[in-house]
MOPAC internal coordinates of N, CA, C and O (Angstrom, degrees):
PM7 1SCF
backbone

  N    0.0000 0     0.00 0     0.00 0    0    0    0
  C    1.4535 1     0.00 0     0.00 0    1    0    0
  C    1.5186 1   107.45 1     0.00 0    2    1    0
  O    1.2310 1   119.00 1   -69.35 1    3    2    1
  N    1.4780 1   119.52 1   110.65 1    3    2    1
  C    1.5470 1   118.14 1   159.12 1    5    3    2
  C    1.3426 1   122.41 1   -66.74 1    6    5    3
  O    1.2310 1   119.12 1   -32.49 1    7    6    5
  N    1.1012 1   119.28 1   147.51 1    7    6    5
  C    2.0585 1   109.79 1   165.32 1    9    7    6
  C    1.6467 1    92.57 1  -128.68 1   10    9    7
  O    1.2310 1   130.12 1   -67.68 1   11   10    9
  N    1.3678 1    98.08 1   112.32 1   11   10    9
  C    1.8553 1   115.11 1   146.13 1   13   11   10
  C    1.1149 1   129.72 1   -95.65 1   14   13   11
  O    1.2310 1   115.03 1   -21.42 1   15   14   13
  N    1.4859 1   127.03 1   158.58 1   15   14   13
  C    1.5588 1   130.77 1  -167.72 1   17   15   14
  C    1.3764 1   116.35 1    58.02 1   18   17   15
  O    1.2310 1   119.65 1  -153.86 1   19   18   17
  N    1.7992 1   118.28 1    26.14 1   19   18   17
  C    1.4586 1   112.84 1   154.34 1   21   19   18
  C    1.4224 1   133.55 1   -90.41 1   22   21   19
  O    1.2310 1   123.39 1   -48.38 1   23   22   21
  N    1.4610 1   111.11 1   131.62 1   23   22   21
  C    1.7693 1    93.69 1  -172.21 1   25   23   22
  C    1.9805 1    82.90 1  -120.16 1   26   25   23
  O    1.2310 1   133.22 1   -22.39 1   27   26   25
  N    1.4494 1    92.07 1   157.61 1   27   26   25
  C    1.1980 1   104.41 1   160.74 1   29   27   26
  C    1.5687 1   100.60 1    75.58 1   30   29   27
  O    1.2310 1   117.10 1   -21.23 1   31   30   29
  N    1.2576 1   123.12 1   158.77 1   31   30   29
  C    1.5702 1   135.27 1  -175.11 1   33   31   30
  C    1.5819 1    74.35 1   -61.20 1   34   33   31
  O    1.2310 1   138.96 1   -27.81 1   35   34   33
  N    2.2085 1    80.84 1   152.19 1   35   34   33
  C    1.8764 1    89.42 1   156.94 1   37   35   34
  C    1.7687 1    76.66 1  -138.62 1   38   37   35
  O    1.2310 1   129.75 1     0.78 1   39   38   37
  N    1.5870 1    98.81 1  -179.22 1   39   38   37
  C    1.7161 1   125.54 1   152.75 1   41   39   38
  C    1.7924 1    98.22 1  -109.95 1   42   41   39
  O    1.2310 1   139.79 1   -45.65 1   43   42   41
  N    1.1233 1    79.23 1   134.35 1   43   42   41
  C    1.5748 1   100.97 1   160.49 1   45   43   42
  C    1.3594 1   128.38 1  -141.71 1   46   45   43
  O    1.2310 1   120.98 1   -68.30 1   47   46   45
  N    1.8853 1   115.72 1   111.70 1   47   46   45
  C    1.3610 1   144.86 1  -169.32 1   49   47   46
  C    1.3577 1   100.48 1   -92.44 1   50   49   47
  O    1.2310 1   116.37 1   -55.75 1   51   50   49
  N    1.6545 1   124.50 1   124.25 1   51   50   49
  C    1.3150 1   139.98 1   142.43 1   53   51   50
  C    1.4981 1   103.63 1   -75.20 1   54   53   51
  O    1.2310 1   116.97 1   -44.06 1   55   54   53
  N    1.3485 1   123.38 1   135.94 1   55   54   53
  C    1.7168 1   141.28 1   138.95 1   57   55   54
  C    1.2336 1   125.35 1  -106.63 1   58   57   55
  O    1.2310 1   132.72 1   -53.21 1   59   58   57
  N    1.4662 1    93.03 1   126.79 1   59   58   57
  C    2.0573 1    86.69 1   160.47 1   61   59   58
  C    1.4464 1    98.35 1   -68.91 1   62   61   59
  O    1.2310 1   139.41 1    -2.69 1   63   62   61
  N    1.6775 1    79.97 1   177.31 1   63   62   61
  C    1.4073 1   106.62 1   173.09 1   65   63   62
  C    2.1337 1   111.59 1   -58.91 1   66   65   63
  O    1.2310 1   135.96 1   163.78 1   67   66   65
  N    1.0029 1    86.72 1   -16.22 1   67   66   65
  C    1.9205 1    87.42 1  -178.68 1   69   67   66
  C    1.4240 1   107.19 1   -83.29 1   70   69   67
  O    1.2310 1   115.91 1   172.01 1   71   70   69
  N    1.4969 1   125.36 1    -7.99 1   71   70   69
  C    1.2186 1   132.85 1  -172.80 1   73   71   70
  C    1.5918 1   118.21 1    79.22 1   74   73   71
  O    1.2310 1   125.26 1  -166.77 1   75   74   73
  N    1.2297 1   107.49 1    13.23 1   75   74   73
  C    1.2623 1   114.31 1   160.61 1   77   75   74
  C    1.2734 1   146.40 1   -91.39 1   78   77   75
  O    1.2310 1   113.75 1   -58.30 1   79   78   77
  N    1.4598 1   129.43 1   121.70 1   79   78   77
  C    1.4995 1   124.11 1  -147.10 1   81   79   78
  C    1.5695 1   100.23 1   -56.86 1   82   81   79
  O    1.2310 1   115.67 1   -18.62 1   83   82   81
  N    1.4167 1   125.83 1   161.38 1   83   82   81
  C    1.0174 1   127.38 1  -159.81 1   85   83   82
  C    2.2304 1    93.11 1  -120.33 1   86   85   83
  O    1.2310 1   138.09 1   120.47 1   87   86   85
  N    1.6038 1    82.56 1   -59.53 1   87   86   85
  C    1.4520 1   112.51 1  -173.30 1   89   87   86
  C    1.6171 1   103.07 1  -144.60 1   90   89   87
  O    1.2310 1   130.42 1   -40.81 1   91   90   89
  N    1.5675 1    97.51 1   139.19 1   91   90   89
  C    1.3202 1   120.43 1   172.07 1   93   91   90
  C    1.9330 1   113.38 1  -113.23 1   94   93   91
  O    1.2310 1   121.76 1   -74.68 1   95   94   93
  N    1.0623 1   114.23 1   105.32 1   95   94   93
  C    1.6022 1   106.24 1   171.81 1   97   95   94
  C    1.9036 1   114.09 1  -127.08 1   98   97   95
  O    1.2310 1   135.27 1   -40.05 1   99   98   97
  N    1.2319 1    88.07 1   139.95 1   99   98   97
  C    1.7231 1   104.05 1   179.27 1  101   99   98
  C    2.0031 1    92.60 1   -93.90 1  102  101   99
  O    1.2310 1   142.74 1   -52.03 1  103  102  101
  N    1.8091 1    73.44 1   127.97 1  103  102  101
  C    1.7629 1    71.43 1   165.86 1  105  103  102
  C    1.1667 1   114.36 1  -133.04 1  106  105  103
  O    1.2310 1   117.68 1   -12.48 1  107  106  105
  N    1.5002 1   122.03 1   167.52 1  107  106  105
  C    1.6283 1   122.99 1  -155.31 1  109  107  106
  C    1.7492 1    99.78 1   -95.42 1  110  109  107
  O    1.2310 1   116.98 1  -169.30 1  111  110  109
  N    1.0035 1   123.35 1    10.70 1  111  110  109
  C    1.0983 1   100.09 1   176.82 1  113  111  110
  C    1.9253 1   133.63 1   101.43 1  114  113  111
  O    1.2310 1   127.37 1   175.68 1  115  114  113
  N    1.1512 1   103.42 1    -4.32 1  115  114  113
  C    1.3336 1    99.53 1  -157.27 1  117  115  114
  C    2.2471 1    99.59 1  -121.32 1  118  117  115
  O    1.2310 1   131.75 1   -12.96 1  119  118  117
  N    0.9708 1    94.92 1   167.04 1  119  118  117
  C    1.3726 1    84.15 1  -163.23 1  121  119  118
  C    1.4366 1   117.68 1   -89.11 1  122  121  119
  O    1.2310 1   124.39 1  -168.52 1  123  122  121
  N    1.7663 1   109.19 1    11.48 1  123  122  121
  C    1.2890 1   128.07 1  -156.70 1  125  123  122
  C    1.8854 1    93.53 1  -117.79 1  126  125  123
  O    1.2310 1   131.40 1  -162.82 1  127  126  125
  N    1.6266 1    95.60 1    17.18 1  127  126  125
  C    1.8600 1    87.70 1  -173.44 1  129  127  126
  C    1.7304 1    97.13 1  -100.61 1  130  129  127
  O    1.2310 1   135.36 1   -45.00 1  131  130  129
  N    1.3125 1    87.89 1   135.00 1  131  130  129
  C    1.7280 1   104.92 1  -169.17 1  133  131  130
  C    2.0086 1   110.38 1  -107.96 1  134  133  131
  O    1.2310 1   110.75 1   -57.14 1  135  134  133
  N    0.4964 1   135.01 1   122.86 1  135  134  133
  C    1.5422 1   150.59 1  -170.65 1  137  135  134
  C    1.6925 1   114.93 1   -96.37 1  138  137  135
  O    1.2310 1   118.79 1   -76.22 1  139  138  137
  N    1.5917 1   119.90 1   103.78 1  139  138  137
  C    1.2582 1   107.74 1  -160.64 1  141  139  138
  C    1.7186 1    93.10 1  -106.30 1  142  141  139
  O    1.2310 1   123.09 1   -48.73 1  143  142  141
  N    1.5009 1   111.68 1   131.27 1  143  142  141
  C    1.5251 1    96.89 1   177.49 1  145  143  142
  C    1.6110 1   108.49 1  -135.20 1  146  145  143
  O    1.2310 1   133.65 1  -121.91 1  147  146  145
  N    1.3693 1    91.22 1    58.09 1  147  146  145
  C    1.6685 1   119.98 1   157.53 1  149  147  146
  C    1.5997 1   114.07 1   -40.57 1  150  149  147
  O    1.2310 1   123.37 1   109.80 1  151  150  149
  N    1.6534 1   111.15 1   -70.20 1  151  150  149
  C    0.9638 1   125.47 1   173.36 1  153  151  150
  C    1.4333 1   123.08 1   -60.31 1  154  153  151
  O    1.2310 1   116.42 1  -163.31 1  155  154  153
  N    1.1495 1   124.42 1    16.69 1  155  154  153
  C    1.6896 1   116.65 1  -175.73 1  157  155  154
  C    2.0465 1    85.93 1  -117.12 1  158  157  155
  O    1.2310 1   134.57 1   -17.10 1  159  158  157
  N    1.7913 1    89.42 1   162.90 1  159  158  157
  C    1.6114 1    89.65 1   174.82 1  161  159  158
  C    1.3558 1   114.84 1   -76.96 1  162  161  159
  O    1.2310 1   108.84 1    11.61 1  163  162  161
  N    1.6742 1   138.50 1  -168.39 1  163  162  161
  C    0.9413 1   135.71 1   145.45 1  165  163  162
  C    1.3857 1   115.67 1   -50.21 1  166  165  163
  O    1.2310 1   118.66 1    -9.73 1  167  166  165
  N    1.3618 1   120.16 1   170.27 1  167  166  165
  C    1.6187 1   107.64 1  -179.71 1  169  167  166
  C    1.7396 1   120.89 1   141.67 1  170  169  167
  O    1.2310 1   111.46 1     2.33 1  171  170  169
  N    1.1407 1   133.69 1  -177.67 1  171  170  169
  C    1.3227 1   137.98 1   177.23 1  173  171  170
  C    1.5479 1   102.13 1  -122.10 1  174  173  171
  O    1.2310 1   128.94 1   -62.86 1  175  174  173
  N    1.3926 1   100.38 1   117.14 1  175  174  173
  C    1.6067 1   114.69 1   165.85 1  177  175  174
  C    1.3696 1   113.67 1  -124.48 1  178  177  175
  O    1.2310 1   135.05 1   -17.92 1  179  178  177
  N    1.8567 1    88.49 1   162.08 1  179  178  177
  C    1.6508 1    99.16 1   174.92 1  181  179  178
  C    1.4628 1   103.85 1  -113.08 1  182  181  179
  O    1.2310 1   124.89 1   -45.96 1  183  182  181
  N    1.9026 1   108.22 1   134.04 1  183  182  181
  C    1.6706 1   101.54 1  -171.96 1  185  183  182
  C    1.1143 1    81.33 1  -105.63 1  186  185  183
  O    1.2310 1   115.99 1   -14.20 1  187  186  185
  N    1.2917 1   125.22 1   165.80 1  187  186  185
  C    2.0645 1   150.81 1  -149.60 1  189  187  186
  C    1.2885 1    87.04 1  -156.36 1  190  189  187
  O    1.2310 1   107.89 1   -70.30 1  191  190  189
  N    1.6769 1   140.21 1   109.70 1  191  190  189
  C    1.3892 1   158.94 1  -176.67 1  193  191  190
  C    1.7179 1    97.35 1  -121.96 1  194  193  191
  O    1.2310 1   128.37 1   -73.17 1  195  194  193
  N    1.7095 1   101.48 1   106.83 1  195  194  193
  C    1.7884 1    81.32 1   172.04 1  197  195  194
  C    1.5771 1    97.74 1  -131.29 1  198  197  195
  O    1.2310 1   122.74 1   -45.12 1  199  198  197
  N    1.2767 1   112.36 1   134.88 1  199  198  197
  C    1.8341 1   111.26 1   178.52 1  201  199  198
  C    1.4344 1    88.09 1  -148.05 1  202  201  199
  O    1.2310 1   131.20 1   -34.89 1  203  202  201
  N    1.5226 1    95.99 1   145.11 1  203  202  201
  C    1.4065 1   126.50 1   152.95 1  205  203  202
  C    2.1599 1    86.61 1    52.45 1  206  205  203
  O    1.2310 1   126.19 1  -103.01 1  207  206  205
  N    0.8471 1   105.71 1    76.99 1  207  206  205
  C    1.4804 1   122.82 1   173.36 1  209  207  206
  C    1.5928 1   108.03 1    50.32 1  210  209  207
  O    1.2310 1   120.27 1   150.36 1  211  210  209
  N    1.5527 1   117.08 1   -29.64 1  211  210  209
  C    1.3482 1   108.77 1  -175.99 1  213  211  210
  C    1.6998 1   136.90 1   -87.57 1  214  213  211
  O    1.2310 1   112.20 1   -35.38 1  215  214  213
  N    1.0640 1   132.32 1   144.62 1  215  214  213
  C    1.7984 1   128.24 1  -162.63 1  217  215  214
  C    1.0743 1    99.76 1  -114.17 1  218  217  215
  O    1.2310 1   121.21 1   -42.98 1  219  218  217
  N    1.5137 1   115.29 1   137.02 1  219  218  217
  C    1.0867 1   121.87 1   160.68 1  221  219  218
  C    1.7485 1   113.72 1  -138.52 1  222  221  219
  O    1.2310 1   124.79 1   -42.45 1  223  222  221
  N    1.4444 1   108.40 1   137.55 1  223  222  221
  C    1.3840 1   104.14 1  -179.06 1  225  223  222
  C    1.4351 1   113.90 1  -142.85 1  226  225  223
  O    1.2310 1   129.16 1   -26.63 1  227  226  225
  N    1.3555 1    99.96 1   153.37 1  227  226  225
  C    1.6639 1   114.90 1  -137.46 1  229  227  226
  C    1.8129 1    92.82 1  -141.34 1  230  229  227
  O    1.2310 1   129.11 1   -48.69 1  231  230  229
  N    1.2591 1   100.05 1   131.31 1  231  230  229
  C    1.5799 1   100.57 1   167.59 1  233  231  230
  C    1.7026 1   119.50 1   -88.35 1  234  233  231
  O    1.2310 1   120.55 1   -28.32 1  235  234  233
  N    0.8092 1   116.55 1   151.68 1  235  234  233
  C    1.8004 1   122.04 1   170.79 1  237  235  234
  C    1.3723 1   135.84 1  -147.90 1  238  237  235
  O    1.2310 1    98.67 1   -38.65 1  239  238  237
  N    0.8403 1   155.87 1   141.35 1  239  238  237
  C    1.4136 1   164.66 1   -70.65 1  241  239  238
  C    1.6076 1   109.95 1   164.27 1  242  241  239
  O    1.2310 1   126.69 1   -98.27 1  243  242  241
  N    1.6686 1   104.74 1    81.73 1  243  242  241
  C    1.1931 1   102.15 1   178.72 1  245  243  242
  C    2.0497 1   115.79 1  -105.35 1  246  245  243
  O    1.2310 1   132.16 1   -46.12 1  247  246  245
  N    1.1525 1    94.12 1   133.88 1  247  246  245
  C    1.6530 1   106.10 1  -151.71 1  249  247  246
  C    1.5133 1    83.69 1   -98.63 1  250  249  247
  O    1.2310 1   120.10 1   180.00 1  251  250  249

């Protein structure tokens, strides 16, 4: 997973579908930060993106 158009530290929360955090990562900010999610199962998640006060959340589809 890439993230572009982030400024400023964010947190970023994976959930399963049960609403339970999966993974928690602090990221630095830069638009070159890459997200490896090797370690998660196959499955449908919800990612939770919060920087500079604003949230955004995005579903994904890890195969």
């Amino acid at each position: 997973m890439s993230l572009k158009e982030l400024s400023g530290n964010a947190n970023m929360k994976i959930y399963g579908t049960n609403g339970q955090i999966i993974k928690e990562i602090q990221l630095g900010g830069t638009s070159d930060d890459t997200i490896a999610l090797t370690d998660i199962a196959a499955g449908c998640y919800l990612v939770k993106l919060t920087s500079n006060g604003e949230t955004v959340t995005k579903k994904v589809i890890v195969r």
